[in-house]
C-alpha positions in Angstrom: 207.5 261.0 110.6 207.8 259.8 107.3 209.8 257.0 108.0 207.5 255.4 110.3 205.0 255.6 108.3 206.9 253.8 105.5 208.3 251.4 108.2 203.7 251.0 109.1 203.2 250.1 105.5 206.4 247.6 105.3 204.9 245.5 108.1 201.3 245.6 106.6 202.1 244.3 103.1 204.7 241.6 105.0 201.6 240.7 107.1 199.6 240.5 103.7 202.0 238.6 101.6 202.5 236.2 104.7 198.4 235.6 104.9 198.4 235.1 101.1 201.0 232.8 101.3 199.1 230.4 104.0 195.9 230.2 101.4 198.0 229.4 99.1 199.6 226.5 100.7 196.3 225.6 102.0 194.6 225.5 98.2 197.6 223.7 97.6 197.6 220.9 100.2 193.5 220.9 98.9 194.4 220.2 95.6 196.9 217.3 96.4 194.3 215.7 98.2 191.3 216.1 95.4 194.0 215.1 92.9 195.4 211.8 94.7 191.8 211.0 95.6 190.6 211.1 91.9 193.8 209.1 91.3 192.8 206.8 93.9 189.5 206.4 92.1 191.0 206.3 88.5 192.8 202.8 90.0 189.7 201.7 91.4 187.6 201.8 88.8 190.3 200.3 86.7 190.7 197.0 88.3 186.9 196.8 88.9 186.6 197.1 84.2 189.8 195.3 84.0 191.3 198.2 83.0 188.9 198.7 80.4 187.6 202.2 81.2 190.7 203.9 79.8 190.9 201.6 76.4 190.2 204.9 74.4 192.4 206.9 76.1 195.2 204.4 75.7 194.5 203.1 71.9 194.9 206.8 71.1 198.8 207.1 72.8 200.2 204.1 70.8 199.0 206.1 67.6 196.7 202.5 66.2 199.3 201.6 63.7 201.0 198.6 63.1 203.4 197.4 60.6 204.9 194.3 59.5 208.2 193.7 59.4 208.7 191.9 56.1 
């Protein structure tokens, strides 16, 4: 009797771990769409300022220094 009960709970927490894994792939297929449509917009945005909208963010990766070479 106890084995069928164990083999009850075996297919329950497959069926869970099989649901959980949909909504997780679901959020995930979400979050690639809301990500390449903010990326979508990013480019927009950029060629409409001449890619001036992200001067801060990109003066701050080259560091602002310059040096001669002398």
């Amino acid at each position: 009797m106890g084995a069928v009960v164990s083999c009850i709970e075996s297919i329950f927490r497959t069926i869970g771990n099989v649901l959980m894994t949909i909504v997780h792939a679901i959020g995930a297929v979400i979050m690639a769409i809301v990500n390449g449509i903010v990326a979508l917009f990013d480019i927009i945005i950029s060629c409409l300022t001449c890619g001036k909208a992200g001067g801060r963010r990109n003066r701050m990766k080259t560091g602002g220094h310059h040096t001669s070479r002398v």
